[in-house]
N, CA and C of each residue as an Amber inpcrd file, in Angstrom:
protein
   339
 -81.0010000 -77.2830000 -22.7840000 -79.8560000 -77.2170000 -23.6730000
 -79.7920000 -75.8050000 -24.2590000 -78.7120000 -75.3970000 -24.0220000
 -78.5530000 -73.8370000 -24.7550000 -78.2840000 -73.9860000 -26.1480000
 -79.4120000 -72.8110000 -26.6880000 -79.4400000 -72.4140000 -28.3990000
 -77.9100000 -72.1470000 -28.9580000 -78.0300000 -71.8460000 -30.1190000
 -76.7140000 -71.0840000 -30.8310000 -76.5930000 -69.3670000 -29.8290000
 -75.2650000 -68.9560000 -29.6210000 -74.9010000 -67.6240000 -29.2090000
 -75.6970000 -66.5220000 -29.9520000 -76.7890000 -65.8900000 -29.2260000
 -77.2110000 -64.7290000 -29.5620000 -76.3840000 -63.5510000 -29.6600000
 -76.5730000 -62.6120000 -30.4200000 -76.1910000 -61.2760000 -31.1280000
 -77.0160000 -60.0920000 -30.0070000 -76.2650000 -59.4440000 -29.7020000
 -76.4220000 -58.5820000 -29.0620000 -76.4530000 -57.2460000 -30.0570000
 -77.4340000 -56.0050000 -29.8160000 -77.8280000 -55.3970000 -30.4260000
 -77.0120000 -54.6800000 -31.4850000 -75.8030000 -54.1960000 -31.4850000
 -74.8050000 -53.7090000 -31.7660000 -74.3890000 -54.6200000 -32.9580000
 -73.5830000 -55.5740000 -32.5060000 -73.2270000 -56.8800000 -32.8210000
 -74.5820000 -57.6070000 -34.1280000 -75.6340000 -57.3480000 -34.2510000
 -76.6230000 -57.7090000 -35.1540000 -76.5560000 -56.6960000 -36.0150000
 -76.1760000 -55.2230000 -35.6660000 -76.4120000 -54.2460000 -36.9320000
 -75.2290000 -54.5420000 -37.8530000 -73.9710000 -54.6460000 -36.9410000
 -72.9080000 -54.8050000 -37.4290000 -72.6750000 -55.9050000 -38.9190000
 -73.4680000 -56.3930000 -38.1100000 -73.4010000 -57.9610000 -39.0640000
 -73.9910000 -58.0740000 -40.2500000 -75.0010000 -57.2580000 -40.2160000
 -76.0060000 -56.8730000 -40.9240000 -75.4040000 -56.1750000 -42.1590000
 -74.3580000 -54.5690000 -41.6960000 -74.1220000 -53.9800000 -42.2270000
 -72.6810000 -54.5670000 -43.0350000 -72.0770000 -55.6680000 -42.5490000
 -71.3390000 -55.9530000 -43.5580000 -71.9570000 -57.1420000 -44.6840000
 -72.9310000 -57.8330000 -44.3770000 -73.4490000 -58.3190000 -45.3130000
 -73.7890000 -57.5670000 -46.1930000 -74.5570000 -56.0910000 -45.9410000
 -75.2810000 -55.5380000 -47.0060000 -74.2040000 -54.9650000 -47.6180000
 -72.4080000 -54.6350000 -46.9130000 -72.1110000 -53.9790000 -48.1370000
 -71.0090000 -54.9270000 -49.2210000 -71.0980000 -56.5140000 -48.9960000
 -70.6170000 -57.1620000 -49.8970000 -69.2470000 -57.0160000 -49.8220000
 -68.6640000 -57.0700000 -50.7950000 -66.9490000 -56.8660000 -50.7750000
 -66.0480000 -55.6570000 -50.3620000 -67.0630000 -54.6770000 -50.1060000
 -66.4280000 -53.3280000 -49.2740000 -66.7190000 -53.1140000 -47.9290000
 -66.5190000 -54.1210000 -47.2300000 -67.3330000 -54.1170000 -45.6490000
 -65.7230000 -54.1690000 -44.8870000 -64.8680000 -53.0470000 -44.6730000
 -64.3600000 -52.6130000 -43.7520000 -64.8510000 -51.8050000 -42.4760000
 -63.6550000 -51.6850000 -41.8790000 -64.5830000 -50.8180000 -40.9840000
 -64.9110000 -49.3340000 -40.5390000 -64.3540000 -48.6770000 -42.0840000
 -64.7420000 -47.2650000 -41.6900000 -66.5430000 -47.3600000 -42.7930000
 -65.6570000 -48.3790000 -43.7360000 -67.2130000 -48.5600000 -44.7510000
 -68.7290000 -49.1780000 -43.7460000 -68.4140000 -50.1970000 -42.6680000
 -69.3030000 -50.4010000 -41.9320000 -69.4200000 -49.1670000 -41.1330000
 -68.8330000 -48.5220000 -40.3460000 -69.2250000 -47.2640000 -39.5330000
 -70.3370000 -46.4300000 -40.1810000 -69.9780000 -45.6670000 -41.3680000
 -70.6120000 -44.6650000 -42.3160000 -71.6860000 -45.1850000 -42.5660000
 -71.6990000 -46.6510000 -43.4010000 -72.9640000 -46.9380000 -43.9420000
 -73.8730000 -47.5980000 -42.4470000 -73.5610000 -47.7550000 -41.5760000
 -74.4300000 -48.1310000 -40.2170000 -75.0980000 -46.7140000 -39.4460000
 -74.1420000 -45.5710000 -39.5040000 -74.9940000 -44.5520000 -38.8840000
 -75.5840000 -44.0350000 -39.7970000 -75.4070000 -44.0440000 -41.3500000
 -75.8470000 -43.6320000 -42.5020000 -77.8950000 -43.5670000 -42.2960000
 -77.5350000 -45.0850000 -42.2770000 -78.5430000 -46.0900000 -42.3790000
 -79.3270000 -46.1240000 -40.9850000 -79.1820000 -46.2970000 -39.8970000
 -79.7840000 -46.1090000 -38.5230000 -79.6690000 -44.9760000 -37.9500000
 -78.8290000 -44.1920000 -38.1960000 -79.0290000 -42.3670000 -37.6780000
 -78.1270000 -42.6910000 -36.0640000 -78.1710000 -43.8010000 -35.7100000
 -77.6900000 -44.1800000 -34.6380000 -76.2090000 -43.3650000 -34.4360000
 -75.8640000 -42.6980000 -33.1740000 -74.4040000 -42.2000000 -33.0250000
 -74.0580000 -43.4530000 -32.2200000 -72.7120000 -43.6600000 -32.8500000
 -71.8750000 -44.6490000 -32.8180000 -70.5290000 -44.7230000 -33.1680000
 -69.3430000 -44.8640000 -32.4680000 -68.1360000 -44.4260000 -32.6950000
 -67.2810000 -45.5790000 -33.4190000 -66.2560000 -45.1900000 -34.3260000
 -65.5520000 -45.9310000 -35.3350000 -65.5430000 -47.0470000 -34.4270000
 -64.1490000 -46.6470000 -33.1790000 -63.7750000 -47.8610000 -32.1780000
 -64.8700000 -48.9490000 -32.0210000 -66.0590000 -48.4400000 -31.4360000
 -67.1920000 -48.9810000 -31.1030000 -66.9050000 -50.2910000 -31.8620000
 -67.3800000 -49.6430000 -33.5320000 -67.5300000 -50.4180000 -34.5120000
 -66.3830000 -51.8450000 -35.0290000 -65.1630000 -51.2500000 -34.4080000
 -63.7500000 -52.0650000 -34.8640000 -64.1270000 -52.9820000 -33.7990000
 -64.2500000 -52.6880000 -32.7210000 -64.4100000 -53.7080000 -31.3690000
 -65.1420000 -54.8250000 -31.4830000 -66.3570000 -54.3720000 -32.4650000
 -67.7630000 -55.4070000 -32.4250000 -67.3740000 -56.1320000 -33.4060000
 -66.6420000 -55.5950000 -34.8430000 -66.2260000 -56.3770000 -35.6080000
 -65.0790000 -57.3680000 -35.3220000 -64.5010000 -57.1220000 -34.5870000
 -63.4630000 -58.2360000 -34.2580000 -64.1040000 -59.0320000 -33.0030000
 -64.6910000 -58.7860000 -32.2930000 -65.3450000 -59.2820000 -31.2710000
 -66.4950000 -60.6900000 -32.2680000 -67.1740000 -60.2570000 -32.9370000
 -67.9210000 -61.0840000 -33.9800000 -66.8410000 -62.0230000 -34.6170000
 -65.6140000 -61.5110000 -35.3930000 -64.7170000 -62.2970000 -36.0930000
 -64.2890000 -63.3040000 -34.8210000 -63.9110000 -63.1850000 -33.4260000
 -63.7180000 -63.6900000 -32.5070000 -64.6820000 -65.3600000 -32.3720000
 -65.9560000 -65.1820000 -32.2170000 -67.1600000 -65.7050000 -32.2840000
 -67.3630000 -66.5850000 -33.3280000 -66.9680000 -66.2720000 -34.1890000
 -66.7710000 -67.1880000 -35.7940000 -67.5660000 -66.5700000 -36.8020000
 -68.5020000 -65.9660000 -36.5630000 -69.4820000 -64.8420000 -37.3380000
 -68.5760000 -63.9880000 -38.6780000 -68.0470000 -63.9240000 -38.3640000
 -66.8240000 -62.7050000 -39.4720000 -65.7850000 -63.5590000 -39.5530000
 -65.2890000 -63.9110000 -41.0010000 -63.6950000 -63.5160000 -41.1000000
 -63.4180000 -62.6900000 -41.9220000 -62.1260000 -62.6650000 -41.9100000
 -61.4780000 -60.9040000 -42.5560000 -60.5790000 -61.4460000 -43.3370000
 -59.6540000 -60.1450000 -44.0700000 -58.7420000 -60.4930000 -44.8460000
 -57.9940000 -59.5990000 -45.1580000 -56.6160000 -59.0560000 -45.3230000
 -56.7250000 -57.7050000 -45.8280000 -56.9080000 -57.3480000 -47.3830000
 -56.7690000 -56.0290000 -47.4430000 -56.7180000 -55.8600000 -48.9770000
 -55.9330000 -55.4400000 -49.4820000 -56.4000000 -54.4250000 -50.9120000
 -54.7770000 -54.2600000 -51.5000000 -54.5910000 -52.9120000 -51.1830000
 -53.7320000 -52.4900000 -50.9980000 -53.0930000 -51.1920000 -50.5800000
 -53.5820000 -49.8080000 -51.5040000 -54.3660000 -48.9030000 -51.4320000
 -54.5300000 -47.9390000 -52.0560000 -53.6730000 -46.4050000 -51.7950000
 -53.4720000 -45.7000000 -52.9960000 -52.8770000 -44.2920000 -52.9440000
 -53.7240000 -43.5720000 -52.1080000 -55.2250000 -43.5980000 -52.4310000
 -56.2450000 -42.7100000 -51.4600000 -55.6230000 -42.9590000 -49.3590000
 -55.1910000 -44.3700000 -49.3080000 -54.8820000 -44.7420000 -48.0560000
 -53.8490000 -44.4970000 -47.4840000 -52.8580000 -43.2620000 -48.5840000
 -51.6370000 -43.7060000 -48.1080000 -50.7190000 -44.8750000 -48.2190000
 -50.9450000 -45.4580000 -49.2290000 -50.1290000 -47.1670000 -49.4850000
 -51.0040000 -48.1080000 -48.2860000 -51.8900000 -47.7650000 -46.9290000
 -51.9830000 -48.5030000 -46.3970000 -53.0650000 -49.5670000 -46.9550000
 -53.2880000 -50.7030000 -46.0010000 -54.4560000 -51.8100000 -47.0560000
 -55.5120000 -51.8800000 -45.4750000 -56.7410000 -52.4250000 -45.8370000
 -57.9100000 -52.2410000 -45.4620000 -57.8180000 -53.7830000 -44.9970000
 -58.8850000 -53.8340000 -43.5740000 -59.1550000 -55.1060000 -43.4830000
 -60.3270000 -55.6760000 -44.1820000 -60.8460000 -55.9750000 -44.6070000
 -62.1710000 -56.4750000 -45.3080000 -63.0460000 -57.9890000 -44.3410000
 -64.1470000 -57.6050000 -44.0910000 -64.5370000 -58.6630000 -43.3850000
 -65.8710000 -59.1910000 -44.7200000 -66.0610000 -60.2370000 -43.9670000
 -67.4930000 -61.1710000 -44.8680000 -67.6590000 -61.9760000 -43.3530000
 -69.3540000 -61.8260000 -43.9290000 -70.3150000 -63.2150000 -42.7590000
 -69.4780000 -64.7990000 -43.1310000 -69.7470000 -65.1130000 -42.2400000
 -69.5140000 -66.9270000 -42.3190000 -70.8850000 -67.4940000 -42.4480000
 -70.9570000 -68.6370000 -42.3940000 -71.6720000 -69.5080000 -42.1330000
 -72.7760000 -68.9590000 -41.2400000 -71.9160000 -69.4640000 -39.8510000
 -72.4310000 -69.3390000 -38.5030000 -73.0590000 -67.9720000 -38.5080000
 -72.5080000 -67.0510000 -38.8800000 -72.8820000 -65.4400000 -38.9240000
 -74.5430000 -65.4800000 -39.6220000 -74.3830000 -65.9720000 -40.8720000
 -75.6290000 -66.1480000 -41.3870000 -76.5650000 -66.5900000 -40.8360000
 -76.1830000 -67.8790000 -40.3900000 -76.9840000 -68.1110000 -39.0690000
 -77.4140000 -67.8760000 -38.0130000 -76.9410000 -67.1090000 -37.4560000
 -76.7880000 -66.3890000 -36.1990000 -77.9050000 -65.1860000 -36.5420000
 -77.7700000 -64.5120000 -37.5030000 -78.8780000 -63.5270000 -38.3080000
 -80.1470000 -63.9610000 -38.7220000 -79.9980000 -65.2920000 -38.7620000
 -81.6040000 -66.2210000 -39.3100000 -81.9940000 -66.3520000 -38.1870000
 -81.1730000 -66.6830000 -37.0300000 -81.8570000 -67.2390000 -35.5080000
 -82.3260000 -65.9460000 -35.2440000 -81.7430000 -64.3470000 -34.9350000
 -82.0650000 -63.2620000 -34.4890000 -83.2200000 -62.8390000 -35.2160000
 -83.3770000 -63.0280000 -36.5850000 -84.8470000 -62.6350000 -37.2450000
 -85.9470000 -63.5310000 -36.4660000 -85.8810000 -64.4330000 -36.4990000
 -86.6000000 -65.3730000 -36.0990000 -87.3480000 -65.1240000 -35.0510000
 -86.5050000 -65.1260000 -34.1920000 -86.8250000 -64.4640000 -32.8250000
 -88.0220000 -63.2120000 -33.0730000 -86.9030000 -62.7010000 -33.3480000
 -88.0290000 -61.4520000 -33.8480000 -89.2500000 -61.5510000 -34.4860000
 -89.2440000 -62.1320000 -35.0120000 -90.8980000 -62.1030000 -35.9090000
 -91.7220000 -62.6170000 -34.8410000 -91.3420000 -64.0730000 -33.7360000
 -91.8550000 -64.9330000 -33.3410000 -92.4580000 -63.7370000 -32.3840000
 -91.5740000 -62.5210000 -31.6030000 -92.0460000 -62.0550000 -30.7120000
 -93.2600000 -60.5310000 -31.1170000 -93.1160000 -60.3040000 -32.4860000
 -93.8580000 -59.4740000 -33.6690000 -94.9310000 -60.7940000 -33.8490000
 -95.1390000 -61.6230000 -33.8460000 -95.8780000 -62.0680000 -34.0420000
 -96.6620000 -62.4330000 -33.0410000 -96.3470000 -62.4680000 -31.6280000
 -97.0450000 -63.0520000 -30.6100000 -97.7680000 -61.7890000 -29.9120000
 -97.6300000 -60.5480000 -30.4230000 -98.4750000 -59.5810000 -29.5180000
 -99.8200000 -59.6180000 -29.7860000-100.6950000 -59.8530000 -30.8900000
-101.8260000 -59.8700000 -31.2680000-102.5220000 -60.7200000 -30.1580000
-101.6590000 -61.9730000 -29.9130000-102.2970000 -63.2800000 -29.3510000
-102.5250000 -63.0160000 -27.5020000-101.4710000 -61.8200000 -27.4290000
-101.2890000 -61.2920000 -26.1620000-102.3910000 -60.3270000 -25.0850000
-103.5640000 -60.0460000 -26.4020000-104.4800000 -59.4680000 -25.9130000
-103.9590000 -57.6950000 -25.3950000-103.3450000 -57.1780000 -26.2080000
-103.1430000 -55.9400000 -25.8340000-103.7110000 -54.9250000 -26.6000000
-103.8000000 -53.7330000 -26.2300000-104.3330000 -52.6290000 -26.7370000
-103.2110000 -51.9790000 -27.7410000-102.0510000 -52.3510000 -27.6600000
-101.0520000 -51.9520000 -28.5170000-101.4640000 -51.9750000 -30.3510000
-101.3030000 -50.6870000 -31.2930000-101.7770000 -50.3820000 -32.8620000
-100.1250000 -50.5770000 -32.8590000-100.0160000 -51.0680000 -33.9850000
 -98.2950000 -50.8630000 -34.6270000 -99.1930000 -50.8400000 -36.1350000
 -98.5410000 -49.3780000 -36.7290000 -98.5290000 -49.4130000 -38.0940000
 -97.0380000 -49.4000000 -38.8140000
């Protein structure tokens, strides 16, 4: 039986990065604060793609906002995690630790500090 839809690498920072920025998680605010934060080069589009691609998935919904002078009168989309999104981030940690956790048992010569 197949698990819940895994997050693909991109798609997990993304997700990540609009959780962490709360009620300002558009997507030039996710771009900035994601390469900010990971040093990673990564292009706006990139970023719009994965976010609607996620909102697609059920992970994100959006909303717009209110129109600012700084924008030109234009308004911002604003996204937030769902549910599933949250979830989807608990399953991907998970994973992760399980496989951070299984190298010791693996008998390797591998130090991680």
């Amino acid at each position: 039986m197949p698990g819940p839809e895994q997050l693909g690498t991109l798609e997990e920072l993304v997700l990540l990065t609009v959780c962490s920025l709360g009620d300002d998680a558009y997507g030039v605010s996710v771009h900035q604060h994601l390469v900010e934060v990971s040093g990673r080069t990564v292009s706006l589009g990139a970023i719009h793609t994965t976010l609607y691609r996620l909102q697609d998935k059920g992970f994100l919904d959006s909303e717009m906002g209110g129109a600012s002078a700084t924008r030109g009168g234009r308004r911002k989309r604003l996204f937030r995690a769902t549910g599933a999104g949250v979830e989807a981030l608990r399953a991907a940690r998970s994973l992760r630790n399980q496989l951070w956790d299984s190298i010791p048992r693996l008998g390797t010569n591998l130090q991680f500090s």
